[in-house]
C-alpha positions as CSV (number, residue, x, y, z in Angstrom):
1,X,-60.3,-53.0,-115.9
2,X,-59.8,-52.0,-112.3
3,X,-58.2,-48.7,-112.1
4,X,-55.0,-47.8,-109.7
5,X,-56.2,-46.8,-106.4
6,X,-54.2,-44.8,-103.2
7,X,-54.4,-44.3,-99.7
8,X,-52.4,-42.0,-97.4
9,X,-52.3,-41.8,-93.2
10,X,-49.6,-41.0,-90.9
11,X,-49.3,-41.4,-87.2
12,X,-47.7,-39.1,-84.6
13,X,-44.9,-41.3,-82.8
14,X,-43.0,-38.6,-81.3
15,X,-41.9,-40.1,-77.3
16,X,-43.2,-38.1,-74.5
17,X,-39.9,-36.3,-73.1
18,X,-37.8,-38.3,-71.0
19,X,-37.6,-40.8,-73.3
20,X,-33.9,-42.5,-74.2
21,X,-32.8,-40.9,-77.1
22,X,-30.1,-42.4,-79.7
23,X,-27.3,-40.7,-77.8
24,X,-28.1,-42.8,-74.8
25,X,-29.3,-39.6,-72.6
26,X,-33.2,-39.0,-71.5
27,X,-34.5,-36.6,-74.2
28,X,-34.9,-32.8,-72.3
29,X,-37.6,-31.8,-75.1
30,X,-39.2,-32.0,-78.7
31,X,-37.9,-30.2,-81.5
32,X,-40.0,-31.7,-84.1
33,X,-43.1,-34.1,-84.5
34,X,-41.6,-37.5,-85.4
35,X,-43.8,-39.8,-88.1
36,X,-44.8,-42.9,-89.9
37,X,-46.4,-42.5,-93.1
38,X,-47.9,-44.5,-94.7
39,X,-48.6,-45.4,-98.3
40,X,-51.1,-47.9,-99.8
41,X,-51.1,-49.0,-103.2
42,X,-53.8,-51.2,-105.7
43,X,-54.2,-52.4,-109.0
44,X,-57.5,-54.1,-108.7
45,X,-54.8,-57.8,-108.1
46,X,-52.1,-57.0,-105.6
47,X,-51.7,-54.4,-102.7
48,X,-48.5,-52.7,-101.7
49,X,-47.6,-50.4,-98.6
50,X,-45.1,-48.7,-98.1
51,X,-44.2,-46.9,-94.4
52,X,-41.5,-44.3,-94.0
53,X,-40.6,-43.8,-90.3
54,X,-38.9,-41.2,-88.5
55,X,-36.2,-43.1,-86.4
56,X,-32.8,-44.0,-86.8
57,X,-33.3,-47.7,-88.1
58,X,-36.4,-50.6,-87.6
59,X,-35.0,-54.0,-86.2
60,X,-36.3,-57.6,-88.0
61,X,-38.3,-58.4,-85.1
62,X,-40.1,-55.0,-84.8
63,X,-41.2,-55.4,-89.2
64,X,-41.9,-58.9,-88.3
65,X,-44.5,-57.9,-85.1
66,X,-45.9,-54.6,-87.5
67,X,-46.5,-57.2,-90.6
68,X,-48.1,-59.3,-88.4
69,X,-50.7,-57.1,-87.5
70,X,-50.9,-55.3,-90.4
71,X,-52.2,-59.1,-91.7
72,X,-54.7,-59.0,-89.0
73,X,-55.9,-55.4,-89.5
74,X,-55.8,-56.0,-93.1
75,X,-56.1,-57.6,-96.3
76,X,-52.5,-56.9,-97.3
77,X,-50.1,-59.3,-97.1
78,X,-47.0,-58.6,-94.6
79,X,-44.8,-59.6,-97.3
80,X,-46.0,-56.8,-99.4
81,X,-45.4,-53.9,-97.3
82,X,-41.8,-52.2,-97.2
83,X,-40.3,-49.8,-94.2
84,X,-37.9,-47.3,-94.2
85,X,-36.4,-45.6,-91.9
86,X,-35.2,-41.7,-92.6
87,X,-32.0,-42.6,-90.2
88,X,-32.6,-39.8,-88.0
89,X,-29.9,-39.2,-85.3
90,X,-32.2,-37.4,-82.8
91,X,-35.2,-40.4,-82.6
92,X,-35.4,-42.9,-79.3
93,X,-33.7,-46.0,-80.0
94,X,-35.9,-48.4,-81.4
95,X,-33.5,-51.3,-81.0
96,X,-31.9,-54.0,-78.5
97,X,-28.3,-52.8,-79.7
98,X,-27.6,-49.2,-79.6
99,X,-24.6,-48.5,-82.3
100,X,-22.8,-46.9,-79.7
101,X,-23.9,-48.7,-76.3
102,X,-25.4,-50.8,-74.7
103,X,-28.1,-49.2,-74.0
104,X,-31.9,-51.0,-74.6
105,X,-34.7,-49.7,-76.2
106,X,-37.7,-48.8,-73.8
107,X,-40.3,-51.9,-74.8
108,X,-43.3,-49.7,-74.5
109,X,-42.4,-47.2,-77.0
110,X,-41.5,-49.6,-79.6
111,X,-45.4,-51.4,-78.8
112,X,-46.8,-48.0,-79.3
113,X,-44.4,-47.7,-82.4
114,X,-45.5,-51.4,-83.8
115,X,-49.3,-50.1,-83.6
116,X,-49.1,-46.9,-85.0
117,X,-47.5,-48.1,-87.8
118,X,-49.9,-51.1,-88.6
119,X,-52.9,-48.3,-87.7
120,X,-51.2,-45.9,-90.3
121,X,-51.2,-48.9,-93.4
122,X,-54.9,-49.9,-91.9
123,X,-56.0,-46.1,-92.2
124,X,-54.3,-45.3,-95.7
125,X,-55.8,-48.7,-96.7
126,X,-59.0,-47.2,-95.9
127,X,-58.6,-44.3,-97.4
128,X,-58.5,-46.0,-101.4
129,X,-59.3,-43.7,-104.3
130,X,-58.4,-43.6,-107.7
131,X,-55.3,-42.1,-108.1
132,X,-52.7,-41.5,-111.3
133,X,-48.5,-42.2,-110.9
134,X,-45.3,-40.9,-112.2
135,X,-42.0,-40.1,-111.3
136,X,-39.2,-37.7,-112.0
137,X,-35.7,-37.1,-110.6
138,X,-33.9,-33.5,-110.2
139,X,-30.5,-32.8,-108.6
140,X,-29.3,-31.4,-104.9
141,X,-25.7,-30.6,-104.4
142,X,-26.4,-31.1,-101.0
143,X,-24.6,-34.3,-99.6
144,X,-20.6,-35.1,-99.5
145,X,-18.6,-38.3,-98.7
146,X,-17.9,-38.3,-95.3
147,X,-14.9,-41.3,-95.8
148,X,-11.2,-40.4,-96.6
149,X,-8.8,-43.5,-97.4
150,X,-5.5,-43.3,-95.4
151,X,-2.8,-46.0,-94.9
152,X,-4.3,-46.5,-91.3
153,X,-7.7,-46.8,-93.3
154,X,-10.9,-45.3,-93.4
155,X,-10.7,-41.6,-91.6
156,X,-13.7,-39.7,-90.8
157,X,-13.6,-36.3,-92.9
158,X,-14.9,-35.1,-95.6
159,X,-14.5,-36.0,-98.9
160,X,-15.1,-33.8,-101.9
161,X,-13.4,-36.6,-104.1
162,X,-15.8,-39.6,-102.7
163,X,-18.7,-40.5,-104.5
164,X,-21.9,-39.4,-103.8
165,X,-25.0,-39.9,-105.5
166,X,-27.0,-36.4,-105.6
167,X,-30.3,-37.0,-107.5
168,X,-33.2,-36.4,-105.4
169,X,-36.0,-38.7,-106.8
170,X,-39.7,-38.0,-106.7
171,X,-43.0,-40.3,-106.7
172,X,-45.9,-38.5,-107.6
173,X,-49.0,-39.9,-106.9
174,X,-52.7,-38.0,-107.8
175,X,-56.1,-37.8,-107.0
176,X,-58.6,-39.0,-110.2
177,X,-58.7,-34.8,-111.4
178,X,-54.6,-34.6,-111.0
179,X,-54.4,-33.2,-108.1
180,X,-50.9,-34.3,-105.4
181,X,-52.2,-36.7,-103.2
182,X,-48.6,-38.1,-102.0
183,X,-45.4,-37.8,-102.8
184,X,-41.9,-39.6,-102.4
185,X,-38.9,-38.0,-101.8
186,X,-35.7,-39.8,-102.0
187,X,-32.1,-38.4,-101.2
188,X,-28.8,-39.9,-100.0
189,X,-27.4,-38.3,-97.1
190,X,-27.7,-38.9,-93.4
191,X,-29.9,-37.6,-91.2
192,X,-27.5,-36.1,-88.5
193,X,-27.1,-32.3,-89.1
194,X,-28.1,-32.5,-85.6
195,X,-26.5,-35.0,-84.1
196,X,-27.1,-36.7,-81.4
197,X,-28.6,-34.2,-79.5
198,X,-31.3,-34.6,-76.4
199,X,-34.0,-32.9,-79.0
200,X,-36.2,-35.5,-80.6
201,X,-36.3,-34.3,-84.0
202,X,-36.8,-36.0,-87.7
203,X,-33.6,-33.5,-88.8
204,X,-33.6,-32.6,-92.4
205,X,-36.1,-35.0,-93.6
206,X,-38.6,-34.0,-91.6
207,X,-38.3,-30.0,-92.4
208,X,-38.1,-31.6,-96.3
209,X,-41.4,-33.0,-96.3
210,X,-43.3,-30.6,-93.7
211,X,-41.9,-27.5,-95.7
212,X,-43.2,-29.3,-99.2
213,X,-46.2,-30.6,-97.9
214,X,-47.0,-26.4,-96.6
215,X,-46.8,-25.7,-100.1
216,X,-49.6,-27.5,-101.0
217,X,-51.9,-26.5,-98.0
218,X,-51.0,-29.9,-96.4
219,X,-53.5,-31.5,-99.2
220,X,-50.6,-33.6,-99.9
221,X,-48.9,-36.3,-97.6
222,X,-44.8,-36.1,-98.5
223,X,-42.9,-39.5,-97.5
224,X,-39.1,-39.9,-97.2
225,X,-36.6,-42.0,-97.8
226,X,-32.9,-42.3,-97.1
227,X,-31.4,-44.1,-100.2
228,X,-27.2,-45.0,-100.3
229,X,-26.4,-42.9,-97.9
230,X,-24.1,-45.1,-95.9
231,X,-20.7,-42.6,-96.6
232,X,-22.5,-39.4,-97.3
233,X,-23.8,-36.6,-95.2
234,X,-25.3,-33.3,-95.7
235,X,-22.3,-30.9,-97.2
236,X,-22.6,-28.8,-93.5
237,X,-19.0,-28.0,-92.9
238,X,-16.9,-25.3,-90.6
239,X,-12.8,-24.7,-90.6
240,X,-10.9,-26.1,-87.8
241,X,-7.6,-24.6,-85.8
242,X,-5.4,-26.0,-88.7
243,X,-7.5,-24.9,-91.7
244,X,-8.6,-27.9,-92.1
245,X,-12.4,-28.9,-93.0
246,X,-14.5,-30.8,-90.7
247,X,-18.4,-31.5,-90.1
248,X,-20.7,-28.9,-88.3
249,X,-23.8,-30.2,-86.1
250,X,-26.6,-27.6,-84.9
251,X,-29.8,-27.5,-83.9
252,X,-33.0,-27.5,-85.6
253,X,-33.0,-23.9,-87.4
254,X,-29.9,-25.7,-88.7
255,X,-32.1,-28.6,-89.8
256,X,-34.3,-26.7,-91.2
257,X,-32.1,-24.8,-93.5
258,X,-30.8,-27.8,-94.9
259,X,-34.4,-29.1,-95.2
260,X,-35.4,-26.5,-96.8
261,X,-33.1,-26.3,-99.7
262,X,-34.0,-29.8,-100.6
263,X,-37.5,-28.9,-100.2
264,X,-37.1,-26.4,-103.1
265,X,-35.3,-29.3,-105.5
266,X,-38.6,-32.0,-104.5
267,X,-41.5,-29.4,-105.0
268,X,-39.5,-28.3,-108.5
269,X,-39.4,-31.9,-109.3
270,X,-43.2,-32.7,-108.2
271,X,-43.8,-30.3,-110.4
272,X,-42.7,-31.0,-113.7
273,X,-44.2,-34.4,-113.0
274,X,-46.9,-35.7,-115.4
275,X,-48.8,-38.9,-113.9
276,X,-50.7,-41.4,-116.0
277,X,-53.7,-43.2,-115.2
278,X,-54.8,-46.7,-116.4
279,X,-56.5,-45.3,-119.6
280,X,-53.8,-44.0,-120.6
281,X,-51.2,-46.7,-120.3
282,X,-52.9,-49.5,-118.4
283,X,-49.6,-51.2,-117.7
284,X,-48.2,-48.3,-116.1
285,X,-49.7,-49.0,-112.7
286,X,-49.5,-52.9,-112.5
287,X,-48.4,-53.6,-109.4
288,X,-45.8,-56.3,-108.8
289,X,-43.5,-56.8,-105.6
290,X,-41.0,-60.0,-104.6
291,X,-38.4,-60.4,-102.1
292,X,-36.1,-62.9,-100.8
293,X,-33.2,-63.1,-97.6
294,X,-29.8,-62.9,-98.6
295,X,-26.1,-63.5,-96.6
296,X,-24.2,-60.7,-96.1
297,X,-21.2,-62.5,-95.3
298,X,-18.3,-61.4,-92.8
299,X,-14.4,-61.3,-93.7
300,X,-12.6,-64.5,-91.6
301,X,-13.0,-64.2,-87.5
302,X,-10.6,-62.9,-85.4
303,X,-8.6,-66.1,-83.5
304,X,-9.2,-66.3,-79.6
305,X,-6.0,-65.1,-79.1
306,X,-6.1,-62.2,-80.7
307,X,-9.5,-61.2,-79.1
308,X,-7.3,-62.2,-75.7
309,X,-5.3,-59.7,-76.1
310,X,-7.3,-57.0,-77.3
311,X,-9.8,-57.7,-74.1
312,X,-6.2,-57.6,-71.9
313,X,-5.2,-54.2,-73.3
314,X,-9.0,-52.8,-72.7
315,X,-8.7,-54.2,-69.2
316,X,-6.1,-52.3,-68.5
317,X,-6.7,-49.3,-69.7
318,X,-10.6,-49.3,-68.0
319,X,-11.7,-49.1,-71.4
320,X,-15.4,-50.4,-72.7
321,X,-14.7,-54.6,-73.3
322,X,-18.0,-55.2,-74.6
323,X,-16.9,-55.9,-77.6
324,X,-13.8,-58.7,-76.2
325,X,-16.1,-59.6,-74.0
326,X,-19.1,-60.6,-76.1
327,X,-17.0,-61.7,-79.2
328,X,-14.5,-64.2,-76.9
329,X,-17.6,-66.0,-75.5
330,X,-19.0,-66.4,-79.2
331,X,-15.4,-67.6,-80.8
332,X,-14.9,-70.0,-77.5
333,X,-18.8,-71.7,-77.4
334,X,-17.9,-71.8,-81.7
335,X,-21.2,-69.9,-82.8
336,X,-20.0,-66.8,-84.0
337,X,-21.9,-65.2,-85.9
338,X,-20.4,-65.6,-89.9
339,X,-22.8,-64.1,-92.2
340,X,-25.8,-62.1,-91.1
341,X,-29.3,-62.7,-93.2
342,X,-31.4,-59.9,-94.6
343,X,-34.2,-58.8,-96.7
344,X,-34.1,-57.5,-100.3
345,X,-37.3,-56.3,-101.0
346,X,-38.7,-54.9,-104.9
347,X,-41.7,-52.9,-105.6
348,X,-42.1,-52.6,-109.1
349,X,-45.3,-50.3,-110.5
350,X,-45.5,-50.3,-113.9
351,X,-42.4,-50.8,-116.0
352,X,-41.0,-47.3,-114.9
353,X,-40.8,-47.2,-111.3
354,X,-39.0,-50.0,-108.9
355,X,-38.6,-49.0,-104.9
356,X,-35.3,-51.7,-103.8
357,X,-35.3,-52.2,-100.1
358,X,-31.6,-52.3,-98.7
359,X,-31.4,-53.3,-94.9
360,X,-28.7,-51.3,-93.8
361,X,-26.7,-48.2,-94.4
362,X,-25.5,-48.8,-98.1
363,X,-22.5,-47.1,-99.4
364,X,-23.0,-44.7,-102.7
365,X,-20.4,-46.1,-104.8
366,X,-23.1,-49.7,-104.9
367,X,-26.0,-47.4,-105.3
368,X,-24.8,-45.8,-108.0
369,X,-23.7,-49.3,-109.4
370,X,-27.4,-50.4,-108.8
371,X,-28.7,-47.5,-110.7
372,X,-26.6,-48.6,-113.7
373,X,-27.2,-52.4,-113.8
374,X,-31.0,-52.2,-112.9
375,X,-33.2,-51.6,-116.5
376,X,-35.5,-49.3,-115.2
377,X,-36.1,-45.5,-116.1
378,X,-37.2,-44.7,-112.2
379,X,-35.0,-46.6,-109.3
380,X,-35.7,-45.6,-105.7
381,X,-33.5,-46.9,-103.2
382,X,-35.2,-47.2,-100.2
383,X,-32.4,-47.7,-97.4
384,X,-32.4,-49.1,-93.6
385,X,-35.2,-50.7,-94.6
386,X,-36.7,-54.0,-93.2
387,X,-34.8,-54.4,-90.9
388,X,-31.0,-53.5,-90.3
389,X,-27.7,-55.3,-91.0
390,X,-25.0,-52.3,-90.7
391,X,-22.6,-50.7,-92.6
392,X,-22.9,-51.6,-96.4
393,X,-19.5,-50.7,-97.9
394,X,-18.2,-51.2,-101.6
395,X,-16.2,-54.4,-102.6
396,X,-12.8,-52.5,-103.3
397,X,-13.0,-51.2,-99.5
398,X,-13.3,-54.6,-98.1
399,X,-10.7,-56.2,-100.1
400,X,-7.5,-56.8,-97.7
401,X,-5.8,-53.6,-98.5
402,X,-9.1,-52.3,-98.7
403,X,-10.4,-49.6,-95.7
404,X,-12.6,-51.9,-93.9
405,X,-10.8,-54.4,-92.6
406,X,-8.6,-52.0,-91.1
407,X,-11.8,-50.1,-89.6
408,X,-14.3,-51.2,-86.3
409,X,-17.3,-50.8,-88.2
410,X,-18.4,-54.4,-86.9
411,X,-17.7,-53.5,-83.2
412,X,-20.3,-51.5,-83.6
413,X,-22.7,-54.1,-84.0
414,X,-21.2,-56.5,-81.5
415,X,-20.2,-58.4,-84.6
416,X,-17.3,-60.5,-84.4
417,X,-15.6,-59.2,-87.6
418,X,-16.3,-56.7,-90.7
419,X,-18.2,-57.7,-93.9
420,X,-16.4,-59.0,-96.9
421,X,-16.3,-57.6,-100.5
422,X,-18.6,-60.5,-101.2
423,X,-21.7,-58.2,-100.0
424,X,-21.9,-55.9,-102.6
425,X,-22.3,-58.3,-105.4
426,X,-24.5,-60.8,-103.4
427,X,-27.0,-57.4,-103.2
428,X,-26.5,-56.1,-107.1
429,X,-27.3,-59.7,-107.7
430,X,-30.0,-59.9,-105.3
431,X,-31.8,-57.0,-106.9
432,X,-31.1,-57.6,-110.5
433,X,-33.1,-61.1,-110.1
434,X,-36.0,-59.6,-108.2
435,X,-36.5,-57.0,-110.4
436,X,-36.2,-59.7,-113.2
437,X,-38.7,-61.9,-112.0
438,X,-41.5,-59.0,-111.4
């Protein structure tokens, strides 16, 4: 019987300085390195990869060109590898649609990014040994809800009531004697103590896993990912001039703080962690993965009219009609977008441990539904991952009295409308048949 086998890389994909940065300004220096890791699993049957990535979210097209040559490089199949971005604020934009411009990503970079991801999967491939797996969750108190619900709708503020989801989940993967080879962290909360500032940095996550990985005299590789994080953030806050509470942003001593403490909770966790090898249990490290492309569909189009009149009252107020603009030619050619299509990805190792791939920034009140509905003791939910769709938000808030409708999350995106309630079960269902079939 084949025993499990592991492989670890990274690559250093930090832009040289000058670089557009996600708040649409040239970058005036680095504050931290900015990775992919990679992560290469196999049973003897199947091969698995999985690539955490330091930037605020991976577009279809740029998994698509990286899977590709990862087949070439290769013998894993593109289909079995799964990204994740951490969601880092302070990356370059790695996209055609900034969330907040126009602005385009600089074509070069993402090349370099495409190969240095493949290069990382082909090194870690590479790098095979036998290796034992387990996993173990402990708890951060570290992320709020950053949504309040207002008759005007969703308000930005934070949100002691709102759900949250604060277990911090860890993958432990060994060398043959038991000694930490890699790890997986996994937390909910966005990546933006610091903003968007002009300093590339991989905020908190990237002070989580370089602080942990220091610990073990960087013998061991620490990956990251960003799980239902869509409505929390890290629980950062300062008063303002009417008592009120309200975010705080800093810089990356600020980062680091925050990094840290979660740092503390993962190495305590990584800790208590007891892998198993194939003797022991030799189902506990059969690999399986399936995935499949799901609708997220949108709540019913705005008329022509009433896109008329929004791109009138923009016009005359010199305010940015992208938006109108783009939406009015869409509803007026009659191919506006409806539904957008995405990825659901499983990796299931053993009968402990699944990673669920959401493409896009998934709300905590779904992933703590998920957690429930899915039979598995270990659930990572790996978020902005292959690929990105947007905003994720719970059924109840899409509802008509709900707080999306009444919200420009889709603007955004340049998409003509908001998604309906119908998303969230379309993914619960999405992952309770994958995970059934594997």
């Amino acid at each position: 019987m084949d025993s499990l086998k592991a492989g670890v890389a990274r690559a250093n994909i930090t832009p040289p300085v000058g670089t557009i940065a996600n708040g649409g300004k040239p970058s005036i220096g680095i504050a931290t390195e900015l990775y992919a890791k990679a992560l290469v699993l196999d049973d003897g049957q199947t091969k698995a990869a999985l690539v955490t990535v330091d930037v605020i979210l991976l577009g279809k097209q740029v998994v698509a060109e990286t899977r590709a040559q990862i087949e070439e490089m290769t013998d894993i199949p593109g289909a079995h590898v799964m990204f994740g971005a951490s969601h880092t604020h302070s990356g370059a934009v790695t996209t055609m649609r900034d969330r907040w411009s126009t602005i385009e990503h600089d074509r070069s970079y993402v090349d370099q990014l495409v190969a240095k991801m493949a290069g990382a999967v082909a090194e870690a491939n590479l790098n095979l040994s036998e290796a034992r797996i387990g996993a173990g969750e402990g708890t951060a108190d570290a992320a709020i809800n950053r949504w309040i619900s207002t008759p005007e709708g969703a308000k930005w503020a934070p949100n002691p009531e709102g759900p949250v989801d604060n277990t911090l989940s860890v993958l432990r993967v060994d060398d043959s004697e038991g000694r930490a080879l890699a790890a997986l962290v996994d937390y909910a909360a966005h990546a933006s103590v610091m903003s968007w500032g002009k300093m590339f940095s991989a905020d908190y996550p990237g002070f989580l896993q370089s602080v942990a990985e220091k610990v073990y005299d960087d013998k061991l590789t620490v990956l990251f990912a960003n799980g239902a994080s869509g409505d929390t953030k890290i629980k950062w806050l300062r008063k303002k001039e009417d008592g009120s509470d309200d975010f705080a942003y800093g810089g990356a001593e600020d980062a680091r703080r925050w990094g840290t403490v979660l740092a503390g909770e993962a190495i305590k966790t990584l800790e208590q962690i007891r892998t198993e090898d194939r003797d022991q249990r030799p189902e506990a490290s059969k690999l399986r993965v399936a995935s499949k492309e799901i609708a997220f569909p949108m709540l019913p189009l705005p008329t022509i009219e009433e896109v008329e009149t929004e791109l009138k009252a923009k016009q005359e107020s010199g305010e940015d009609a992208t938006w109108e603009e783009r939406t009015l030619a869409s509803l007026r050619a009659g191919n506006a977008l409806t539904a957008i299509m995405g990825e659901i990805q499983i990796i299931r190792i053993g009968p402990d441990i699944i990673l669920a791939a959401i493409p896009g920034e998934l709300f905590a009140e779904v992933g703590l539904k998920m957690k429930e509905q899915v039979d598995c003791k270990h659930l990572f939910i790996v978020g902005y991952a292959n690929g990105y769709v947007g905003y994720l938000p719970s059924a109840a808030s899409c509802r008509e009295d709900g707080d999306t409708p009444r919200y420009d999350w889709h603007k955004f995106f340049w998409y003509p409308a908001n998604f309906s309630e119908e998303v969230e079960p379309n993914i619960l269902r999405a992952v309770r048949e994958l995970v059934g079939v594997v």
